[in-house]
N, C-alpha and C positions, 0 to 999 in steps of 0.2 A: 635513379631512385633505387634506392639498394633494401633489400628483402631478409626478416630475421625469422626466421623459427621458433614454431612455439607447439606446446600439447594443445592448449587451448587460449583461444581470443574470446574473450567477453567485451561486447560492445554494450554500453552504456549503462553510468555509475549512479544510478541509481540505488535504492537500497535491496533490487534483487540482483541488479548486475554485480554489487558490492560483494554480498551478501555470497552470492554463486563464486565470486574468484577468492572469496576468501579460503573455502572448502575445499575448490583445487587446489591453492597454494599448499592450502595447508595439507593435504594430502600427497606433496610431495609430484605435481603439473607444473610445468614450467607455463606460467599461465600471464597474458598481458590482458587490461581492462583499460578500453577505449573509452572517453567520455567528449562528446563533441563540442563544451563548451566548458571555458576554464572554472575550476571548480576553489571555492565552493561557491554553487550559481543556484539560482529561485527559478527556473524555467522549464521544471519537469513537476512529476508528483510527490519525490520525497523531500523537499527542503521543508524548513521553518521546524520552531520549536519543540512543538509537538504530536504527535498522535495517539488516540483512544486505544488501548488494549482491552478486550476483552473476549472473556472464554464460548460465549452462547450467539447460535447462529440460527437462529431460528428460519430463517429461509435457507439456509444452507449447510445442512448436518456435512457436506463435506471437507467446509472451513473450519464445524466443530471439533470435527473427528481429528484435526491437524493442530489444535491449539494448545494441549496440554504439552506435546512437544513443543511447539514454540515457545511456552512463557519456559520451560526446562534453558533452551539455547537462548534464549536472550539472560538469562542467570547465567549462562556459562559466559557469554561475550562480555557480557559487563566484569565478569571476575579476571577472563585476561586481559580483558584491556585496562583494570582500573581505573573505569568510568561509572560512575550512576547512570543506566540508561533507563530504567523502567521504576514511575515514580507509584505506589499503588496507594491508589485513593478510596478505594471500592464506588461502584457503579449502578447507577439504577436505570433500569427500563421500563416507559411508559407505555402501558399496551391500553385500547381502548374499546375493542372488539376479541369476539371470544376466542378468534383463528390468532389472530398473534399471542395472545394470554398461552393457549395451548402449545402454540409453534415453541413458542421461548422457553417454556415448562418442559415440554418435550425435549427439546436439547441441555438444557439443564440435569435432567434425570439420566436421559443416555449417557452423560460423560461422565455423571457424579458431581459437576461442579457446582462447588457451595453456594448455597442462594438461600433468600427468604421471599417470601409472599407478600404484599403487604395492598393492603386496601386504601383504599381513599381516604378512609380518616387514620391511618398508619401514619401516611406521608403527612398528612397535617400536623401531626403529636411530631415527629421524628425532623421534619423539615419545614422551618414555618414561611421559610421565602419565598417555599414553592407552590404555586398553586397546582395542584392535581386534577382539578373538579372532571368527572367521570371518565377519571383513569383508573386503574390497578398499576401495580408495580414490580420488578421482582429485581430485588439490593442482590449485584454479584459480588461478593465479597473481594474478589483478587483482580476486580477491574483496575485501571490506573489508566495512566500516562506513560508514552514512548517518547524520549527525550531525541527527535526526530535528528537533526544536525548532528549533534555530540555522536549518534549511533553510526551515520555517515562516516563520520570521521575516523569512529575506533575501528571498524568495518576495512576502513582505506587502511591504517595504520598497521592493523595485522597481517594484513594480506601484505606489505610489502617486507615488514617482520619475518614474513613465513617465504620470502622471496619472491614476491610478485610484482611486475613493474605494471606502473598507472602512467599515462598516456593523458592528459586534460588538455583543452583544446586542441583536440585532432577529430571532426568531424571523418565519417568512412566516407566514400565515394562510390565503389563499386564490392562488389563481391562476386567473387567465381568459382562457385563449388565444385568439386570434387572427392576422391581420398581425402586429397590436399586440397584444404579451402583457401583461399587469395582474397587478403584482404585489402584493398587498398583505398588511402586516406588522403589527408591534404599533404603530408608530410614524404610516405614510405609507404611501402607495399610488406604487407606480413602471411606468414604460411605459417599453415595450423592443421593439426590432425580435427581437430573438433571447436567448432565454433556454438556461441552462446549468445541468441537474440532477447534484450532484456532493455527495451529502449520505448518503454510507455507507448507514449503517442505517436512517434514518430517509426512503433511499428508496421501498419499498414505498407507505410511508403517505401519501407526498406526490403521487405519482403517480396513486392512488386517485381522485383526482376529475378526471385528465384521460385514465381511461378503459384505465389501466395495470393490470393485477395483475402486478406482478415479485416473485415470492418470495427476497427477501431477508432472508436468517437471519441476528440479532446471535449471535452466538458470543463469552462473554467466556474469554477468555486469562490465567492466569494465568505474571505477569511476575517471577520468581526470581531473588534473586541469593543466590550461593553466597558464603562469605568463602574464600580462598586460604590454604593451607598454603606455609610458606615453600619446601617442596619442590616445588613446585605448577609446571611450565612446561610451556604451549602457549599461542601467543599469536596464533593464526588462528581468523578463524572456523569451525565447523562446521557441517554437514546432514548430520543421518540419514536415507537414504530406505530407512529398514528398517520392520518394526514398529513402532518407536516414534515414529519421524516426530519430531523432533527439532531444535532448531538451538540453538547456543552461539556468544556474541560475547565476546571478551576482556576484559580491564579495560581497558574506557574510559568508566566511567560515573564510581561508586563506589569510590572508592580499595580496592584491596585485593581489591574482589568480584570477581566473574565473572557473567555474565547466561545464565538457561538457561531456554528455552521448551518447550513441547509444543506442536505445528503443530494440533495440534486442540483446540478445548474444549466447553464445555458452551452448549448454548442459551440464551438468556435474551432479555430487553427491553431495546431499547435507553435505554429512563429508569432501568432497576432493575438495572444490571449488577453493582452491587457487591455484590449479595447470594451471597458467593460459598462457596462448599464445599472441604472438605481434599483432594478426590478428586484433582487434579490436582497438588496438591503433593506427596502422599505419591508416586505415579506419578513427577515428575519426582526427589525424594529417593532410587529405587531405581533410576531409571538411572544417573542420577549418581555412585550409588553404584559400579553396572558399569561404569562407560564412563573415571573417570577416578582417577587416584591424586592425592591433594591437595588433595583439598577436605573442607569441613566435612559432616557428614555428612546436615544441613537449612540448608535458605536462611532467612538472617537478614534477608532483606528482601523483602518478595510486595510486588507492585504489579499491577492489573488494567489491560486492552488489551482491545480490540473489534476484533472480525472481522466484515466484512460481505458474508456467503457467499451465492452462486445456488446452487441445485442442482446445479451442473455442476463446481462449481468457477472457475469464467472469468467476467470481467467481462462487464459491456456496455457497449459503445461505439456510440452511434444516435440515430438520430434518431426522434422521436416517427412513429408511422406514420401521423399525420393533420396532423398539425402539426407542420411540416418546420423550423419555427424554433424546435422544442424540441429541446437536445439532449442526452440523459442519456449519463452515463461515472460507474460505479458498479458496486459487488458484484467489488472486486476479491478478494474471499475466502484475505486476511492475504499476498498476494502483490504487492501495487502501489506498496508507495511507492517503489519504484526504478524504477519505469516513471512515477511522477511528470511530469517534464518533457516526456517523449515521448509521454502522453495528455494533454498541456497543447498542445502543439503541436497533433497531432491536431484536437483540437476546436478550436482555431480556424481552421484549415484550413477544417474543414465550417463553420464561421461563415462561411466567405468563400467557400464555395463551389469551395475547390479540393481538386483528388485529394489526398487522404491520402496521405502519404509510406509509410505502411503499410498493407498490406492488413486488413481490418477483419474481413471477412467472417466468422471466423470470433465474434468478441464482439457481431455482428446480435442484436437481440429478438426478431426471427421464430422464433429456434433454439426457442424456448420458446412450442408453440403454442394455449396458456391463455392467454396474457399482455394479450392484446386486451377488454375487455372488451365486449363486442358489443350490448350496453343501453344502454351510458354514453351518457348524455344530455350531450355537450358542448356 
């Protein structure tokens, strides 16, 4: 098994492992990205057509505070790669208690980003398919759609433009850190001054032997699309931050349909997610049913998605705590591929050793004071 050299290995191509070797490449790292299953594949969290962008985190000023750079870098990747990736629809949030009205308000105002208020009879004059009955709302003007695959691709495409080799079906097998990290896979064995852990769900298990427990829960997602009634008009996205926790992206997959999720799912394994249950469809069938006029009364098309949740909700962003040339960014918990770019950045930053354009602090692995495992024989 013969061994090549590298600055840096990013294991798994997902949209931040993507995302992070494009930054080294392009910065001039001789840099390879592993992906353990031939691409392009449905079996992590970033496949399919699309995802929600928007600017307001009302549970998490520290996603807010990162987002005005991102929609920046996603304008910039779409301009060199000559793809549309970020479609904007503008976007509304249903709030129905005063702590999320505030929360959402609050992150709004902190960043400056553009919003309206709008009441309950707002939404009825403005959208008549929707039913709001005692919500409030607040329209973010520059929400949209991330044109999830195509950004995959133009991601893959620069990065090997910029000199970087991709690697697809080559699951890793072991790793042996040091200076020099030893990667080895089903194929070859690779040495790298700085390795890059970005492998969703199946980070737990990979981190396991260099002395990690990070509880990261696969969550599979069921992905619904509704067919439209010709009476049928809204064409922004939505977030419920009610009960139902919610979000809706317009027709821009499937002619004709509409895409409707539920922000949570059911636990499972990340090799076994398809084994899936009605329990979430029938749940999204009766919001659906409340929430909008024009649509069919069940989704004519389920598709499964992977979540890959910490206990907290928030990723991490860090560096191994004994081995400073490991750097994990993962457990973005079904919130990250719009911070894509901007945790691409980030981690090459810490490759090179310079201050993060973003304060981190709060996605540390210290938060989590299990995570050390104190035996591991490294």
């Amino acid at each position: 098994m013969s061994t090549t050299n590298y600055d840096v290995v990013v294991i798994g191509a997902g949209i931040m492992g993507c995302a992070s070797a494009y930054f080294h490449a392009k910065n001039g790292s001789k840099t390879l990205l592993l992906e353990q299953f031939p691409l392009p594949h449905s079996r992590g969290s970033s496949h399919g057509q699309s995802r929600v962008i928007r600017a307001a985190y009302g549970d998490c000023l520290d996603y807010g505070r990162m987002m005005p750079d991102a929609y920046r870098l996603w304008e910039e990747i779409q301009q060199e790669g000559g793809q549309q990736l970020y479609v904007k629809t503008g976007g509304l949030v249903l709030c129905d208690t005063q702590e999320e009205i505030e929360s959402n308000l609050h992150c709004y105002q902190t960043f400056n980003i553009p919003h309206k208020y709008l009441t309950e009879k707002d939404m009825a004059d403005q959208f008549p398919s929707l039913i709001s009955t005692g919500c409030v709302g607040i329209f973010e003007y520059g929400a949209g759609a991330l044109k999830a695959n195509k950004a995959l691709e133009t991601f893959q495409k620069l990065f090997v433009k910029h000199g970087g080799t991709l690697h697809d079906g080559e699951p890793v097998l072991d790793i042996i850190p040091g200076s020099i990290v030893t990667v080895k896979t089903n194929k070859q064995s690779y040495r790298t001054n700085n390795l890059v852990v970005t492998t969703g769900a199946w980070t737990g298990t990979l981190l396991q032997s260099l002395g990690i427990r990070l509880n990261i829960e696969p969550w599979r997602i069921n992905v619904c699309y509704w067919k439209k009634k010709d009476s049928f008009d809204f064409n922004h996205v939505l977030l419920e931050r009610t009960s139902k926790d919610t979000y809706f992206i317009p027709e821009l997959e499937y002619p004709g349909f509409v895409k409707f999720l539920w922000f949570f799912g059911h636990p499972t394994h990340a090799d076994t997610r398809d084994k899936a249950t009605a329990t979430e469809t029938a749940f999204l069938s009766r919001v659906v049913k409340d929430r909008f006029i024009g649509l069919e009364d069940e989704p004519s098309i389920v598709e499964t998605c992977m979540y890959a949740c910490t206990t907290d909700g928030r990723c991490v962003i860090d560096r191994h705590p004994t081995h400073r040339n490991i750097i994990i960014a993962s457990g973005f918990s079904g919130s990250g591929f719009k911070l894509g770019p901007v945790v691409g950045k980030i981690v090459d930053q810490l490759i090179r050793n310079e201050k993060p354009c973003h304060d981190i602090t709060a996605f540390r692995l210290d938060r989590f004071p299990d995570a050390v495992i104190k035996q591991a024989a490294l």
